[in-house]
C-alpha positions in Angstrom: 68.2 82.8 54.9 71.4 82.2 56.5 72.8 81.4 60.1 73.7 84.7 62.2 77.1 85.2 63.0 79.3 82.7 65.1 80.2 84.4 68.2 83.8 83.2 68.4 84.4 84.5 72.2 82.1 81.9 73.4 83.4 79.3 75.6 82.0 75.6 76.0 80.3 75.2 79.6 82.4 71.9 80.0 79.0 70.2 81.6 78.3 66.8 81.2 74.9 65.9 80.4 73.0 65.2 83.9 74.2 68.7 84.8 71.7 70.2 82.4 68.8 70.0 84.9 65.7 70.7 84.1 66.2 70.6 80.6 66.4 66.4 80.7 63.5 64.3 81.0 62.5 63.2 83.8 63.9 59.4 83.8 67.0 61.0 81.8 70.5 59.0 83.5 73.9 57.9 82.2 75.6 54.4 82.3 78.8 53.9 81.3 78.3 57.3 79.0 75.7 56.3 77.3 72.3 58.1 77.5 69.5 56.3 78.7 65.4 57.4 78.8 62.7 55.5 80.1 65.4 52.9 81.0 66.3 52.4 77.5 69.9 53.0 75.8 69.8 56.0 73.4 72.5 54.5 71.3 70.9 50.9 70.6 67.7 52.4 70.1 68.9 54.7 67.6 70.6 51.8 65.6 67.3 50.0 66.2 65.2 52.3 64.7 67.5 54.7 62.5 67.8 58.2 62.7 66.4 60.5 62.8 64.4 59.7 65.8 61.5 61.3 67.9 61.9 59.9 71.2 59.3 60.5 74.5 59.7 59.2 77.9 56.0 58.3 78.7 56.2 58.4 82.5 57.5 62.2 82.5 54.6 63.2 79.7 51.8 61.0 82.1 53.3 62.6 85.6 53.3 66.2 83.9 49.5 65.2 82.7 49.1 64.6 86.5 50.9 67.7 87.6 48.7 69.6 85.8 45.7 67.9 87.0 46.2 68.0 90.5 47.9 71.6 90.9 44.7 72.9 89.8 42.2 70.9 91.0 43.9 71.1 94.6 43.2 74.8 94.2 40.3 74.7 92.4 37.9 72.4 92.5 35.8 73.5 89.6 38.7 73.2 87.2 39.6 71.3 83.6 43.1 70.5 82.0 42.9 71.0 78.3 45.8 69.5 75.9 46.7 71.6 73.1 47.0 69.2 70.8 49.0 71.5 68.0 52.1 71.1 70.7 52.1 66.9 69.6 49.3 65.1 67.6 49.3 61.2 67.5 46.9 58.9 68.5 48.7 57.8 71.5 49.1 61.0 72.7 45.0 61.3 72.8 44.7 58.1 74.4 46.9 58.7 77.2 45.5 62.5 78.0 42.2 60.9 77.8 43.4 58.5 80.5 44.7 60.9 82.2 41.7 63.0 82.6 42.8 65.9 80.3 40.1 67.6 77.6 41.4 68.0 74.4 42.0 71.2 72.2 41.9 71.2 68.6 42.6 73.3 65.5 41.2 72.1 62.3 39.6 68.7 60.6 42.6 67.0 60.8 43.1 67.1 64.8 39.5 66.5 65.5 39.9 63.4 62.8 42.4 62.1 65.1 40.5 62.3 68.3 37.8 60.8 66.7 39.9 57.6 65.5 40.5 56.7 69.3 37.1 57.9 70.1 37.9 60.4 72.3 35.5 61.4 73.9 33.7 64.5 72.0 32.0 65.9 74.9 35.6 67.1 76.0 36.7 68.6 72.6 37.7 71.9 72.0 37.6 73.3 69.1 39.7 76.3 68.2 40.9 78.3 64.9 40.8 81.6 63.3 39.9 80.3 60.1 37.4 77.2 60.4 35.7 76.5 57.5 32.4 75.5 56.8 32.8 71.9 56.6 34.9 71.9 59.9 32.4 73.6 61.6 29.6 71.0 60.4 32.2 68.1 60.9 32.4 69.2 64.7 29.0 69.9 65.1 27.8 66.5 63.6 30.4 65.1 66.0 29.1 66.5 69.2 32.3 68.1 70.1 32.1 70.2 73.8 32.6 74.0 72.6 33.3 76.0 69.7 35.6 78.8 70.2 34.0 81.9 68.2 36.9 83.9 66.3 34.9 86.2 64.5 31.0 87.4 63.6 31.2 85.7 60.5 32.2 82.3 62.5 28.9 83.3 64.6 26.7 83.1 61.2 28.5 80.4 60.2 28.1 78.0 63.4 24.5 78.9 63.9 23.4 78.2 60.0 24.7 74.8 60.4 23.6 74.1 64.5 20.3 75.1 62.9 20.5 72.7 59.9 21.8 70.1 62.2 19.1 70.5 65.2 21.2 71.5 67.9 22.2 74.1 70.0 25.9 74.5 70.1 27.9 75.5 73.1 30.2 78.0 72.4 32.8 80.5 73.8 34.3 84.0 73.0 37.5 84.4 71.8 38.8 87.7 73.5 42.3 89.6 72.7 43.1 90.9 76.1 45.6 93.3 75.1 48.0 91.5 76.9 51.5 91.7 75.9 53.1 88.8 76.6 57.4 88.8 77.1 57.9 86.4 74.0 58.6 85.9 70.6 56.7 88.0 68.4 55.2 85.0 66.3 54.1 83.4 69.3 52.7 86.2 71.0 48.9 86.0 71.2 47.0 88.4 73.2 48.4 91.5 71.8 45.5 94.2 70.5 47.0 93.5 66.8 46.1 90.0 66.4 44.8 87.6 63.8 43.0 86.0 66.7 39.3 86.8 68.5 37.2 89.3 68.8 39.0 92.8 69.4 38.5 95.0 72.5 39.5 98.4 70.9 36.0 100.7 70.3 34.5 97.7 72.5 33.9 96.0 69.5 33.7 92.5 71.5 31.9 93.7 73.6 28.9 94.2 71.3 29.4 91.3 69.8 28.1 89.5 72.8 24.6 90.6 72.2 25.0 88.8 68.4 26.4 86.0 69.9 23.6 86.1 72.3 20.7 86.6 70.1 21.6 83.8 68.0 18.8 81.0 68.0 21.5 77.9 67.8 24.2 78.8 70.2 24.9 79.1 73.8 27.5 81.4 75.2 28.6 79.3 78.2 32.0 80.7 78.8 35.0 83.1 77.0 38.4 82.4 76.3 42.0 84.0 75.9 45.5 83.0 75.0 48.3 85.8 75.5 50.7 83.5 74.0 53.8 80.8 74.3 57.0 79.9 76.1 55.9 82.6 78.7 58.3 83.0 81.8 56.6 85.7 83.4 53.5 84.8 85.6 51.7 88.5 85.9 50.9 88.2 82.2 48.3 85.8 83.0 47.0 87.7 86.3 46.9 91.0 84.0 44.6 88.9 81.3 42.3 87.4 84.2 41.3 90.7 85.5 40.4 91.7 82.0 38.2 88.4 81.5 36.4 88.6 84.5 36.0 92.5 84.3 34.8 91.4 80.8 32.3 88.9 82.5 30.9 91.3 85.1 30.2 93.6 82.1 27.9 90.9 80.5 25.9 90.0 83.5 25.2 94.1 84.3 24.5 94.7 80.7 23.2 91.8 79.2 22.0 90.1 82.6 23.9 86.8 80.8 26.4 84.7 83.5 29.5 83.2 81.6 30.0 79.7 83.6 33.1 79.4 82.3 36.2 80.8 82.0 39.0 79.8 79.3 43.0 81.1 80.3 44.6 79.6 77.6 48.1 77.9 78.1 51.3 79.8 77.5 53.5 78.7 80.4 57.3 78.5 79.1 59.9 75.4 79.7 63.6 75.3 80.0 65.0 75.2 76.5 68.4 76.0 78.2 70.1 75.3 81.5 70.5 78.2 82.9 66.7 79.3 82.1 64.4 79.1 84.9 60.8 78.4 84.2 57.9 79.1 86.9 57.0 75.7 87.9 52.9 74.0 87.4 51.9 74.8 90.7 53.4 78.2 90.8 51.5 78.6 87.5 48.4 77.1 89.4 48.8 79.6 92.3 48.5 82.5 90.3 45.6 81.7 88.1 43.5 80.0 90.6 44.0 82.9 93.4 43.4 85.5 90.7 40.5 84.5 89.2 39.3 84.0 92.9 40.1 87.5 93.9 38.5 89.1 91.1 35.5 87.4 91.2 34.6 88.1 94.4 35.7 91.8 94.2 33.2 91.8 91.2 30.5 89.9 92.7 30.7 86.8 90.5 30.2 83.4 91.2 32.9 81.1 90.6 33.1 80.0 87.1 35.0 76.6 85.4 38.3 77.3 85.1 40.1 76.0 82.6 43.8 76.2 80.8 45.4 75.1 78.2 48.9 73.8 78.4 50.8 72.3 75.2 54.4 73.1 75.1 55.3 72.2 78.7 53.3 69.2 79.2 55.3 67.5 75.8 58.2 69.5 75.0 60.5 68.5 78.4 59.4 65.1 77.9 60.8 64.7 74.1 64.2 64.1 72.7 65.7 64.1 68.9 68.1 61.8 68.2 70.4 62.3 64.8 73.6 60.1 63.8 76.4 62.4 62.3 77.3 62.8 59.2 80.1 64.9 58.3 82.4 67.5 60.3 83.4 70.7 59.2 85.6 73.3 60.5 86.0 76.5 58.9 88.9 78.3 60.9 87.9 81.4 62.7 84.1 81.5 61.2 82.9 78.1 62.8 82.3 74.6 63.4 80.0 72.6 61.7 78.4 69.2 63.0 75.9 67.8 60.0 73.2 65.2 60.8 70.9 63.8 59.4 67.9 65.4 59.9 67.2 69.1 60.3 64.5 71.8 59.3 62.4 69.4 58.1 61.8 67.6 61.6 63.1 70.5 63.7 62.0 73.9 61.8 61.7 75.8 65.4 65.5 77.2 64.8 65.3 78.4 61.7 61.5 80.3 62.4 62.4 81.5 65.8 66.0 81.2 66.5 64.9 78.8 68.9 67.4 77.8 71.3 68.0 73.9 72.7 70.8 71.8 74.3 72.2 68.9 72.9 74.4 66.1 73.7 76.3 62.9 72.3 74.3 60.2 73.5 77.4 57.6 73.1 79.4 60.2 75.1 76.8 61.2 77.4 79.5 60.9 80.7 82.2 63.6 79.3 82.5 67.3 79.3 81.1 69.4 76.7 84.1 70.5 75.6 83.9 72.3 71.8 81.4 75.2 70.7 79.6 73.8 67.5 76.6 74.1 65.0 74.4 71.2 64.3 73.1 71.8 60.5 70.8 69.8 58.6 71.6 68.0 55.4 68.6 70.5 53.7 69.6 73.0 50.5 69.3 76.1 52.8 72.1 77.9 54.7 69.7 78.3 57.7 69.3 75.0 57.8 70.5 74.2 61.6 68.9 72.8 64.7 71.6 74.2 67.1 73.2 77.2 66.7 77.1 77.6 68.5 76.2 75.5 71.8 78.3 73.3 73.8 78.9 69.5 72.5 81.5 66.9 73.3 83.8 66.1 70.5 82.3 64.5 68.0 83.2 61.8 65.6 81.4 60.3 62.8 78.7 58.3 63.2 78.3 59.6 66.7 74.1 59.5 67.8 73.3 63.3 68.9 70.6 63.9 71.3 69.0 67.3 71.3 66.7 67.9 74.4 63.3 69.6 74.4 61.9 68.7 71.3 58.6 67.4 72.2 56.6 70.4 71.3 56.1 71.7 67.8 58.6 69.6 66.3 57.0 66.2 65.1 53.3 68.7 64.5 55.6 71.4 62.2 57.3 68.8 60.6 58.1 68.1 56.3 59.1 66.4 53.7 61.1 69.2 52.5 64.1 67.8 49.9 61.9 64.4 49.8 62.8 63.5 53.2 60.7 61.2 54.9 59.2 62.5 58.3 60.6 60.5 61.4 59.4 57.7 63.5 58.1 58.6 67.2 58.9 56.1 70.0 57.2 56.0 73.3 60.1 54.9 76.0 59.2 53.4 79.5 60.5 51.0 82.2 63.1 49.4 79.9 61.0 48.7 77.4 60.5 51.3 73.8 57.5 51.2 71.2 56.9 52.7 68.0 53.7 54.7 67.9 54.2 56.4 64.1 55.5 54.9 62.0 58.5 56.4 60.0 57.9 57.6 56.8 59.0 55.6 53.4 59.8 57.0 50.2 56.6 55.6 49.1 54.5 58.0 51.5 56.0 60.9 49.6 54.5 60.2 46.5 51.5 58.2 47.1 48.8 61.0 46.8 50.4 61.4 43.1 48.5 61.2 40.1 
């Protein structure tokens, strides 16, 4: 795996960092041209607490919690916020959507572990995968979680054995492909009829699955669920997979005389990774859903179900910041410009899976132009090691503290110790004051499962 090829016509945008717009956090400001978050000096925090450095500014993640909240239930009063949890998994992050009034999503044993170690409430868990295994299931179930979200018909045998076993009837949902292709990546692109994920629609085989999920003694089929995919810009992706869900619902009621109470959009809605992208905003996102899923249930004669939705990505990822000290500079004339910190794939893999794209900035030089066109690699043995590819930067010297914006989501969660390298520290910033909520890694950690 190597880095594509520099493209040497490109020309630094010359911006200083507050003209990045939406891709800063929300208290994001510069004094004498140093960065500051959450009223907290990028620089000194970074010397505080070394580098590399996960950094979030609490009051944006709490007022887009809220956002989220309130855009929906302003529209729709029967509605539920649900944090996907894969985006950014701590314990403080759980505490603070459960104050916040969000449910929770999770994917395995491991999230739902976590949840239960702030006892979140399990009424309000979610519990998704394509792959859950039998002791997942029975963990979940033993745990009272909310709903299970069916993948498969062997997932249907499975959860009914063990809701029997346990003495309980277990709430469940339907995971449906939509068909629904989303304008994203290809790896994050969910909904699509080929699709490790749900039950299929082609030769309406989910269809008839309902009636085994419906003739099953130890579940209840309360609602059905969807998720065309991530970092989605374009809003009539989600109006084209609400008119297949509620078609999809009418269907059950005529056939199997069976009302779905609920109805599960899945998240998806895309961020500003770059400056010049432009995102449809939460309540633009709220619109759409909300009037849809109004407008199709009363042209099919359906009462008004929960609504529900799913955001990860742009509830966390605006809100987070990586912070790197350099290393070592390196030009090679006419190919490129190498920056080197001291982090990389291992904290930041999004680059080197998706050509991700993010913007970063010199936190001690935060007040001048972005003036050179560089690459920020990692200090990892792999030539596609970089979390920037040929972006703007100032000019930078050694020992310089990088900050790359937008790296709340799926960077801390995706995270390894690949080349030994101990996974970062994450630090909550607000009103002046910062606080470490993981720890950072030692070399001990590495090794301590060893026999």
């Amino acid at each position: 795996m190597s880095l594509p090829a520099s493209d040497l016509t490109k020309k630094p945008d010359m911006r200083t960092t507050m003209e990045l717009g939406a891709v800063l956090p929300e208290t994001a400001e510069v004094r004498d041209d140093h960065l500051f978050i959450g009223g907290v000096d990028m620089v000194e925090l970074a010397r505080k607490e070394g580098t590399a450095l996960y950094v979030f500014d609490e009051a944006d993640l709490r007022h887009r919690m809220e956002a989220y909240r309130e855009a929906f239930r302003s529209r729709y009063e029967n509605s539920d916020i649900i944090y996907a949890s894969k985006a950014f998994l701590n314990k403080e992050v759980v505490r603070i959507a459960e104050a916040e009034g969000l449910c929770l999503d999770v994917s395995g044993g491991g999230e739902l572990a976590c949840a239960r170690a702030v006892d979140f409430p399990m009424e309000r868990v979610f519990v998704h995968g394509n792959n859950k295994t039998p002791r997942e299931l029975e963990e979940a179930i033993s745990a009272g979680v909310g709903r299970i979200v069916l993948d498969s018909r062997i997932e249907l045998a499975r959860v009914n054995e063990i809701a029997g076993r346990l003495g309980v009837v277990q709430d469940v949902y339907m995971r449906i492909t939509p068909g629904v292709e989303a304008d994203t990546h290809e790896y994050i692109r969910t909904g699509c009829e080929d699709s490790k994920f749900g039950f299929t629609m082609r030769e309406d085989f989910a269809f008839k699955c309902v009636g085994d999920v419906l003739a099953a003694e130890n579940v209840r089929l309360v609602g059905l669920h969807c998720h065309i995919g991530s970092q989605i810009f374009a809003l009539h992706s989600f109006r084209e997979a609400a008119a297949v869900m509620v078609e999809f619902m009418a269907r059950i009621r005529d056939t199997y005389g069976h009302e779905i109470t609920e109805l599960d959009l899945g998240g998806g809605l895309g961020i500003a990774y770059l400056a010049e992208h432009q995102p449809s905003s939460i309540d633009d996102f709220a619109e759409v859903t909300c009037s849809a899923v109004r407008d199709l249930c009363a042209l099919h004669n359906l009462p008004l179900p929960r609504l529900l939705v799913e955001p990860g990505r742009s509830l966390v990822a605006p809100a987070g910041v990586t912070l790197y000290t350099v290393g070592i500079l390196k030009t090679l004339p006419g190919i490129r410009k190498y920056v080197a910190i001291d982090g990389g794939m291992s904290d930041n893999i999004r680059t080197a899976l998706y050509h991700a794209d993010y913007e970063p900035t010199i936190a001690n030089k935060a007040g001048q132009p972005r003036e050179e066109i560089v690459t920020l690699c990692g200090k990892h043995c792999e030539s596609g090691d970089a979390v920037v590819i040929d972006m703007p930067l100032q000019k930078a010297d050694l020992g310089d503290i990088v900050c790359v914006f937008g790296t709340g989501a799926y960077n801390m969660t995706m995270a390894s110790n690949y080349n030994g390298q101990p996974r970062p520290a994450v630090v909550f910033v607000r009103d002046g004051a910062s606080r470490v909520v993981t720890r950072r890694e030692t070399y001990e950690d590495l090794y301590q499962r060893d026999l």
